[in-house]
C-alpha positions, 0 to 999 in steps of 0.5 A: 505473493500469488499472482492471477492468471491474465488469461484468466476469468478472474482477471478479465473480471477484474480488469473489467470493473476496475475500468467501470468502477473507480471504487475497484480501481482504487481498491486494487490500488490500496486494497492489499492487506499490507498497502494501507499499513505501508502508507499509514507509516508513510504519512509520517513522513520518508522512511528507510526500508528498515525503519518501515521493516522494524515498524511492520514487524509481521511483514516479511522483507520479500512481502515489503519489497513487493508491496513498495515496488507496487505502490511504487508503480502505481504512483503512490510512493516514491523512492529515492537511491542515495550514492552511497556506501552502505546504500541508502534508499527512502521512501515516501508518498507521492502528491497523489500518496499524501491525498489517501490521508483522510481516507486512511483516517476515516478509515481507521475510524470505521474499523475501530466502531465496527470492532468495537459494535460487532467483532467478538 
C-alpha cells in the first residue's frame, strides 16, 4: 500500500479540504476500498483475524493487517491482545465504528439500485 508524499501537493490538497470539509474527512477515514468491507463483517460483532481473513477472501493478509491498524488509529475498530498461547487477537467496532451502521446500509442500498439501473 502506497503512501502519499507529505511533501506533496496531493497531500496539502487533501489535508486541506479534510479540515474544511467533513464529508473528506469521513471519506478518508472509511473511503479505502477495504475499509467498509472490513467494518461491514465487524457489525457482526468481534472477529478474530482469521475469521475476517476467511471472510475477505481476495484480501491479502498484509492488505488486512494495514487496513485494521488504520482503522484502528483512526478509532474505528478496537483490538484486543489475549495472553495466550497460540495468541488470540479480536477486533471490533468502537462506539463511534458501531455509528457507520446505518450508513454502511444506505450504502449498500445505493450501490444495489445504481447496479441494478446503470452498470452494464
Amino acid at each position: 500500500m502506497s503512501k502519499v508524499k507529505v511533501t506533496s501537493t496531493n497531500f496539502e490538497n487533501k489535508k486541506i479540504l479534510a479540515e474544511e470539509c467533513s464529508e473528506v474527512y469521513a471519506a478518508n477515514i472509511i473511503g479505502g476500498q477495504w475499509s467498509l468491507v472490513i467494518c461491514s463483517w465487524l457489525l457482526q460483532g468481534k472477529m478474530r483475524f482469521s475469521e475476517l481473513r476467511k471472510s475477505i477472501p481476495n484480501i491479502t493478509e498484509r492488505m488486512l493487517t494495514l487496513q485494521l491498524r488504520k482503522l484502528e488509529q483512526d478509532n474505528i475498530i478496537k483490538r484486543k491482545v489475549y495472553a495466550q498461547v497460540p495468541p488470540k487477537v479480536e477486533y471490533e467496532l468502537t462506539e463511534i465504528g458501531y455509528e457507520l451502521r446505518p450508513i454502511i446500509q444506505q450504502m449498500e442500498q445505493w450501490g444495489k439500485r445504481h447496479k441494478y439501473l446503470y452498470a452494464k
